[in-house]
C-alpha positions in Angstrom: 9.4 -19.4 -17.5 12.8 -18.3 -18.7 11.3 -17.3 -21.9 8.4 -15.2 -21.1 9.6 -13.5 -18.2 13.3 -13.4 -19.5 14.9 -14.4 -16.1 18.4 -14.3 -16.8 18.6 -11.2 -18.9 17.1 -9.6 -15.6 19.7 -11.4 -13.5 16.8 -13.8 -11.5 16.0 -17.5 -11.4 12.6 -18.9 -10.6 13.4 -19.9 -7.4 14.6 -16.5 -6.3 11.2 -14.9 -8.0 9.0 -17.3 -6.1 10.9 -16.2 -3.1 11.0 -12.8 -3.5 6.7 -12.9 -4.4 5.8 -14.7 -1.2 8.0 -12.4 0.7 5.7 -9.5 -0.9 2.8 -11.5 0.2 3.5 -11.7 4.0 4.1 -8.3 4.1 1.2 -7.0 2.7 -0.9 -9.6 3.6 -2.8 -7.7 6.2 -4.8 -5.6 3.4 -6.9 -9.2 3.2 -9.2 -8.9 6.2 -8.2 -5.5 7.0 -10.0 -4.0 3.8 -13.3 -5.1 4.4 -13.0 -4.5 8.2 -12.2 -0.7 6.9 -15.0 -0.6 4.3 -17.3 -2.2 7.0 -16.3 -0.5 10.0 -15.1 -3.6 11.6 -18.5 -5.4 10.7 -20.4 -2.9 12.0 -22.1 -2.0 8.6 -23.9 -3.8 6.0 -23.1 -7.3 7.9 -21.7 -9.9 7.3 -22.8 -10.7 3.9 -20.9 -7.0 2.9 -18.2 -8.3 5.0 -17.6 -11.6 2.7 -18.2 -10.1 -0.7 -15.5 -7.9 0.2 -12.9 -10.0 1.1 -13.3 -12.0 -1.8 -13.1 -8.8 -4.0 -10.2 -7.8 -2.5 -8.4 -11.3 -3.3 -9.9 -11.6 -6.8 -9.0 -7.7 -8.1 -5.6 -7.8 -6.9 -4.8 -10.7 -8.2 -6.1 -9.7 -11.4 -4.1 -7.1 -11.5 -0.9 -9.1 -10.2 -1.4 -10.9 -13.3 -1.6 -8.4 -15.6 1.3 -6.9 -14.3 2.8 -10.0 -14.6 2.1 -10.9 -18.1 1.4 -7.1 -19.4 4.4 -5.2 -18.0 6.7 -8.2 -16.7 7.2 -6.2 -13.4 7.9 -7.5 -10.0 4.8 -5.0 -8.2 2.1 -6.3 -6.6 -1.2 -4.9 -5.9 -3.8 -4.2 -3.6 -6.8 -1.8 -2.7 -5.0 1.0 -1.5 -4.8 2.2 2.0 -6.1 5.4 3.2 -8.2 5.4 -0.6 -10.1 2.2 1.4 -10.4 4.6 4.4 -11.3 7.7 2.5 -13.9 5.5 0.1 -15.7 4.1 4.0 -15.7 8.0 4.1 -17.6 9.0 1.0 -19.9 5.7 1.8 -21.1 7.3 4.8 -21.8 10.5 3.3 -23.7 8.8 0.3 -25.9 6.9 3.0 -26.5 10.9 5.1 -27.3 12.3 1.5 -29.5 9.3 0.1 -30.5 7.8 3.1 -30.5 4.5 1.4 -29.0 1.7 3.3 -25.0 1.3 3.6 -25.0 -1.5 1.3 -27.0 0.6 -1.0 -24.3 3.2 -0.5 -21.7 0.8 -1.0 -22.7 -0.2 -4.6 -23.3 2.9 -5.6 -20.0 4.8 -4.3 -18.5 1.5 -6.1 -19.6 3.3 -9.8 -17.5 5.9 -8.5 -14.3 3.3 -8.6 -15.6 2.3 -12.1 -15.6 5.6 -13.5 -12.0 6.1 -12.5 -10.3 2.9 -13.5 -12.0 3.6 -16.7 -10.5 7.0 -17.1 -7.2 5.5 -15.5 -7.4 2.8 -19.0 -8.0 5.4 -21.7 -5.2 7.6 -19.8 -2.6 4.7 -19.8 -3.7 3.6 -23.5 -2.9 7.3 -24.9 0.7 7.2 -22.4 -0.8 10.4 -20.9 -0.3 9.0 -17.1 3.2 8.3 -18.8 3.6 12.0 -20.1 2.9 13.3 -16.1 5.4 11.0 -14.8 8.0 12.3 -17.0 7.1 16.0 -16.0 7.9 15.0 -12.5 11.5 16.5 -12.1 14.4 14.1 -11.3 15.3 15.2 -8.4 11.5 14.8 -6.9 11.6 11.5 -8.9 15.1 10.7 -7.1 14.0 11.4 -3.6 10.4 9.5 -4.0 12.5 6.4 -3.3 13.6 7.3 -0.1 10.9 8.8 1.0 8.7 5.7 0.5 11.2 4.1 2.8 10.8 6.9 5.6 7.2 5.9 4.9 7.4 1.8 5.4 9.5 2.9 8.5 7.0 5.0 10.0 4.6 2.1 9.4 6.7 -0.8 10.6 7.3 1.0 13.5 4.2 3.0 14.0 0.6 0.8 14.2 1.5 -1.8 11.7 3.6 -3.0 14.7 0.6 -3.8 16.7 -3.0 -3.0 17.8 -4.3 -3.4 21.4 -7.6 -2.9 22.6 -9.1 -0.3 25.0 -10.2 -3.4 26.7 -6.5 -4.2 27.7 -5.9 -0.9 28.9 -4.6 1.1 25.6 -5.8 2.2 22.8 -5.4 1.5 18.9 -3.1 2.3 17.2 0.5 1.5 19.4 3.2 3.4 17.7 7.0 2.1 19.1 9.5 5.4 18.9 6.1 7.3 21.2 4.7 5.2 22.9 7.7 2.0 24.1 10.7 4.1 23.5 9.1 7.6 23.8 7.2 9.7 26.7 5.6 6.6 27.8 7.8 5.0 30.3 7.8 1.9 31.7 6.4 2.4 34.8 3.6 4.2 33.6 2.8 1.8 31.4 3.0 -1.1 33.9 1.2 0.8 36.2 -1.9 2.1 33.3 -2.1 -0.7 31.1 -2.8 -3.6 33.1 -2.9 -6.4 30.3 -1.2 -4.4 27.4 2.1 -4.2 28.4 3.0 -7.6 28.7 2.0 -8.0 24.5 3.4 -4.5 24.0 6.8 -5.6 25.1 6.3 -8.9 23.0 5.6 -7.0 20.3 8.5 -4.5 20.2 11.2 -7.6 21.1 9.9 -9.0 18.3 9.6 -6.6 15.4 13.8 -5.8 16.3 14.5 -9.6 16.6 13.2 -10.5 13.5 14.7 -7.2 12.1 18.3 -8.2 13.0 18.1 -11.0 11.4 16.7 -9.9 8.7 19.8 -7.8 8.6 22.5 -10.5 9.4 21.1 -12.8 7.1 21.6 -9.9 4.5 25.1 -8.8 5.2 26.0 -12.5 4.6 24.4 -12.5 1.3 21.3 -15.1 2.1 18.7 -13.9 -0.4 16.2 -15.2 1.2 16.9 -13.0 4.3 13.4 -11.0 4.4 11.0 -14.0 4.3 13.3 -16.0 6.7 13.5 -13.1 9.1 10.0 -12.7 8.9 9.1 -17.1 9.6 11.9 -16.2 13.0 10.1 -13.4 14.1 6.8 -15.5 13.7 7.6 -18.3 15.2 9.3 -16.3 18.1 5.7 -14.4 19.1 3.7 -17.5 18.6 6.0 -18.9 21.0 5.6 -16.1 23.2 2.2 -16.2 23.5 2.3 -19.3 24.3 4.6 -19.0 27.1 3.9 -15.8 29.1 0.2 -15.6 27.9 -1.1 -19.2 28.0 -2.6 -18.5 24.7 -2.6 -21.0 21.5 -1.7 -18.8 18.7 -3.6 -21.3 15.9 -6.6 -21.2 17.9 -8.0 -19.5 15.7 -7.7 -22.2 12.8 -10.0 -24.7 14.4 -12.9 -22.6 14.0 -12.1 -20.5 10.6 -14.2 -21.6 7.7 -12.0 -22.3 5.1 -14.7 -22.4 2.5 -15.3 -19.0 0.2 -18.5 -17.4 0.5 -18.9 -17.2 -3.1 -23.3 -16.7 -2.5 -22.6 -13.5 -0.6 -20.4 -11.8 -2.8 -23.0 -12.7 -5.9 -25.7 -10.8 -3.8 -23.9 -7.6 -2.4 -21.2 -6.8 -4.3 -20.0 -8.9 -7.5 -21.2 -6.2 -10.2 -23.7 -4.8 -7.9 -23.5 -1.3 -9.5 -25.8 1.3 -7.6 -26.3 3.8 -10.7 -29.8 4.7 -9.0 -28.6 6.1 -6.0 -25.2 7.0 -7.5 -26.7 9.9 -9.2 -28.5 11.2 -7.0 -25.5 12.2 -5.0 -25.6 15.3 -7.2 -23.7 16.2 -10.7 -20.9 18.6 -8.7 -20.2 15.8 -5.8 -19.6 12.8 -8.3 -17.5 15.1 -10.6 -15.3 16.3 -7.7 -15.0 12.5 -6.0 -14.1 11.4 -9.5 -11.1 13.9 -9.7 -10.1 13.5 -6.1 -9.6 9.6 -6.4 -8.1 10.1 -9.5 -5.1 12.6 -8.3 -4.9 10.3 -5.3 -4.4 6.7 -7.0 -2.6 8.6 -9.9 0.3 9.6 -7.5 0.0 7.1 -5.4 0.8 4.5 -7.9 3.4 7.1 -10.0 4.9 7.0 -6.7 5.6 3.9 -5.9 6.4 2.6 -9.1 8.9 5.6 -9.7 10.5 4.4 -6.2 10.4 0.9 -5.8 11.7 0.5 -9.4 15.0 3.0 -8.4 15.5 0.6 -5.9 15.5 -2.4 -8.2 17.7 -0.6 -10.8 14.9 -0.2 -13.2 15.4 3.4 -14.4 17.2 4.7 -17.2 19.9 7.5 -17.0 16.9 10.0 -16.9 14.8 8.5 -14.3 12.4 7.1 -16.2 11.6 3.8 -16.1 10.8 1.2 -19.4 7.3 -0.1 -19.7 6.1 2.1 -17.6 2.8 2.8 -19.7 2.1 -0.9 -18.7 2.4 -1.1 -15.1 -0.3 1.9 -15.1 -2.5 -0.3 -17.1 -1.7 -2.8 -15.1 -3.4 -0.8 -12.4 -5.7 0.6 -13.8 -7.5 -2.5 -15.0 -6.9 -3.8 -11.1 -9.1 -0.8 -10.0 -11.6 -1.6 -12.7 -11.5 -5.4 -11.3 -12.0 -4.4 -7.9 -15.3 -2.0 -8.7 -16.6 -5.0 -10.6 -16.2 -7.7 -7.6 -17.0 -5.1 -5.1 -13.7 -3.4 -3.4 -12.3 0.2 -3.2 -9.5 1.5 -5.8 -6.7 -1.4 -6.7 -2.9 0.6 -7.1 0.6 -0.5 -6.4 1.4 -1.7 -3.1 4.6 0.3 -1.8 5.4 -3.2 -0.2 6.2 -4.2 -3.3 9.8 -2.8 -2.3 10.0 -6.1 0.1 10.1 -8.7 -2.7 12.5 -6.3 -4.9 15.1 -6.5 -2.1 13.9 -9.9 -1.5 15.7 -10.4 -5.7 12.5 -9.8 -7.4 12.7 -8.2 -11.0 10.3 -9.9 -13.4 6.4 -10.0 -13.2 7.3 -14.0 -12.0 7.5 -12.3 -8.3 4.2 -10.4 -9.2 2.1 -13.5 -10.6 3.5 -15.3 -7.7 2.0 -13.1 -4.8 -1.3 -12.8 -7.2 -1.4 -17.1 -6.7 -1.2 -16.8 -3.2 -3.9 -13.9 -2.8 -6.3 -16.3 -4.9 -5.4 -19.3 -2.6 -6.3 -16.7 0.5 -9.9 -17.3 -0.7 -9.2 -21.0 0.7 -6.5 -20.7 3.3 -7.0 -16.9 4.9 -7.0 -18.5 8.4 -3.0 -19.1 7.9 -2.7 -15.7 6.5 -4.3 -14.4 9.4 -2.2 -15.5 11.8 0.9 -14.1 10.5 1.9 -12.0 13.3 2.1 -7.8 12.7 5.7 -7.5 14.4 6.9 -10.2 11.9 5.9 -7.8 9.1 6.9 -5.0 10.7 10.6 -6.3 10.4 10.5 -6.4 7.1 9.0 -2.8 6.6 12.1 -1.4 8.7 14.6 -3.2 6.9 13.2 -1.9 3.1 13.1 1.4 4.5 16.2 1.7 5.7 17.7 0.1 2.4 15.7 2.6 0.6 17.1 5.5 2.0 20.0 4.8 0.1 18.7 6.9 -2.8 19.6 9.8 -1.1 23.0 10.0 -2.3 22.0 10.8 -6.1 20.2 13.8 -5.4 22.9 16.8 -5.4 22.9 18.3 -2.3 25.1 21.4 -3.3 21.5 23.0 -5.4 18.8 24.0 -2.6 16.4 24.0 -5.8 16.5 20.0 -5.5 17.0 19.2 -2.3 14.3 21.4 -0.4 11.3 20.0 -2.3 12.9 16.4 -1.7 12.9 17.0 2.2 10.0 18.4 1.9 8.4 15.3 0.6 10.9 13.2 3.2 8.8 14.9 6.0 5.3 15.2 4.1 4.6 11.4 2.8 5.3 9.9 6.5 3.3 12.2 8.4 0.2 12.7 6.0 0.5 8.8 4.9 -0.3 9.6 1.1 2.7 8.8 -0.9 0.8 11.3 -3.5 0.4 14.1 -1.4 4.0 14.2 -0.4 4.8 14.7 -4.1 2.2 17.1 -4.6 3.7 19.0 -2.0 7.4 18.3 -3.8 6.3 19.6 -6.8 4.5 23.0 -5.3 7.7 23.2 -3.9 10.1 22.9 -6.4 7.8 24.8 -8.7 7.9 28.7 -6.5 11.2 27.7 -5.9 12.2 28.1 -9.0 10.1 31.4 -9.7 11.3 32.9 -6.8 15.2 32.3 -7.9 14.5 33.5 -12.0 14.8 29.7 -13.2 10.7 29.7 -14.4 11.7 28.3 -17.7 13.3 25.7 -15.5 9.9 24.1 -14.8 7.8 22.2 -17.7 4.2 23.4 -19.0 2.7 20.2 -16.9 4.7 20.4 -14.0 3.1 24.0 -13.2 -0.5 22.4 -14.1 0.0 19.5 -11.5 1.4 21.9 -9.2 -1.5 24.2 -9.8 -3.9 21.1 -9.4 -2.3 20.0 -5.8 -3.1 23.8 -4.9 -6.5 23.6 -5.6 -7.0 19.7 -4.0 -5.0 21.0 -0.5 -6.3 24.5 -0.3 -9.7 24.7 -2.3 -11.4 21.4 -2.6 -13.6 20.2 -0.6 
């Protein structure tokens, strides 16, 4: 171990990487049945059979990439298929099943060539260090205040629906976001008086998330580095408890009746290499060209991103910004997207939860091949991961964001031509949820910035191309 992953030239033991990749694991292990209840609809489409090939895929292809990560780029990031590329894919499935009219499985493996084509164009990129090239062009300030965006951006999710999900059936609607809807315009005795059932696990909910997110914090202050995974077992154990208590409900219910045994057969038969090429082309030349691009500048920026800001937070980068082996973590994810189009899952990139097992001491690719061990054992044991409450996670989401944040102070606040683009992208990658299109907007606006105050020459040749390129996705594509 000590040799391969160098572990105390990066200032880590085994024990404090193992730690750190489990704590990555709770916190992102949600994307495990929520992916193929996205790419499914819940269920709803291509049955059950869909529903199982996808879960597996989704176990499989990240860890593959984990791995590679692991033993390719010796990075502490995991990976997972991408939210709101998950979303956006069930989008472009329905549109393939309107303009073929073949059935949504159909759809499915053919918009699945789709993630094939990109991963592969992702591999030849990273092989020729071009994706390296357009993170360089990023400017450092945009690449300074990616950091602490991402943070405002695992805050608004640890505090927004990530924090938990109640049906209409219990008198509110999905998604629950805390700051609006507990501590917002929704008071309490509306809520009492509206949402009959809801409140009472809406209040659990929120006492739990800050619970576990003070301790969390204490935990921290006094130097306990396993603070974020502990904080998170507290929090757990305190919402199991109260469901017990004040909702006469058994929290493991749920693991007397869960199959624990993969279903292997109905991944072979929907989605394990079950490449639609038929139907794929006959979505039309101009629609598989412009899906192509559009995944592409998504995932690309996405995973630039994230790397770029999780790695600040670990120390990774140089003096410049930049950070070393960076033209392996991209292969890293670009072979997980590859994976995940052959088992049958939407686009594989960097999980900005990643962030989590840095703070939690993670800095080699031990923390990554650890959290790719436990996704593989999720094939086996995804009833426990299930039942890992939301509010426990959340905890940890808030406390990495807030630590994040503390990227802010390199930026140099005294030159408008840095700082406006960053809180630009502050606002933008919160509110739009796309960690990419809060620096595409960065770098438009850091780019007519810099025309409109005579410093052109300031801006590189490829920084006005991928500015040019976010004009035409926002504004022209379609």
């Amino acid at each position: 171990m000590e040799k391969f992953f160098k572990l105390k030239e990066n200032g880590t033991t085994v024990k404090t990487e193992i730690i750190a990749g489990l704590t990555t694991f709770m916190t992102m292990a949600y994307i495990i049945a929520l992916n193929p209840n996205l790419l499914t609809g819940f269920g709803a489409n291509g049955g059950q059979g869909l529903w199982n090939g996808i879960f597996l895929a989704t176990c499989i292809a990240s860890a593959i990439g984990m791995f590679v990560m692991a033993f390719v780029a010796n990075k502490p990031f995991a990976m997972a298929p991408g939210m709101g590329l998950n979303s956006f894919f069930a989008f472009v499935i329905t549109q393939i099943v309107s303009i073929t009219g073949v059935s949504y499985t159909a759809s499915f493996q053919a918009g699945l060539c789709i993630i094939l084509i990109e991963g592969i164009i992702f591999i030849i990129l990273s092989v020729l260090n071009i994706r390296d090239k357009i993170v360089n062009a990023i400017p450092l300030g945009v690449r300074l205040g990616i950091g602490p965006a991402i943070g405002l951006m695992l805050m608004n999710i640890g505090l927004g629906s990530n924090a938990g999900i109640y049906s209409s059936a219990n008198g509110f609607s999905a998604p629950f976001y805390v700051m609006r809807d507990f501590f917002g315009a929704l008071t309490a005795s509306f809520a009492k008086g509206n949402m009959a059932e809801g409140y009472g696990p809406m209040v659990l909910t929120v006492a739990t998330m800050f619970i576990g997110l003070f301790v969390i914090i204490a935990l921290a202050h006094k130097g306990f580095k396993g603070a974020v995974i502990l904080g998170m077992l507290v929090a757990s154990i305190i919402y199991w408890i109260g469901q017990a208590v004040f909702f006469k409900t058994n929290p493991f219910a749920a693991l007397a009746t869960a199959s624990w045994v993969p279903p292997f057969k109905d991944m072979a038969e929907n989605t394990l290499f079950k490449f639609n090429f038929k139907d794929f082309v006959n979505i039309g030349w101009f629609t598989i060209i412009t899906l192509v691009i559009t995944f592409c500048i998504i995932d690309m920026f996405d995973t630039i991103g994230t790397l770029v800001g999780t790695a600040a937070k670990a120390n990774m980068l140089d003096s410049e910004g930049n950070m070393p082996q960076m033209k392996e973590a991209l292969l890293a994810d670009a072979v997980g997207t590859v994976a995940g189009a052959c088992t049958g899952t939407s686009t594989v990139t960097t999980f900005v939860e990643s962030a989590s097992g840095v703070e939690a001491g993670g800095r080699t690719g031990l923390t990554a091949l650890t959290t790719g061990i436990v996704f593989l054992l999720c094939m086996f044991i995804s009833p426990i991961a299930a039942i890992i409450p939301s509010a426990a996670t959340s905890s940890a989401l808030i406390y990495v964001g807030i630590l994040m944040l503390n990227g802010l102070k390199k930026i140099d606040f005294d030159d408008i031509t840095q700082t406006a683009p960053v809180f630009i992208m502050l606002l933008a990658m919160p509110v739009s949820g796309s960690i990419g299109h809060g620096i595409g907007l960065a770098l438009i606006t850091y780019t007519v910035i810099k025309i409109f105050t005579g410093k052109s020459k300031d801006v590189s040749v490829l920084t006005y191309i991928l500015s040019a390129i976010f004009l035409v996705k926002f504004f022209l594509a379609v």
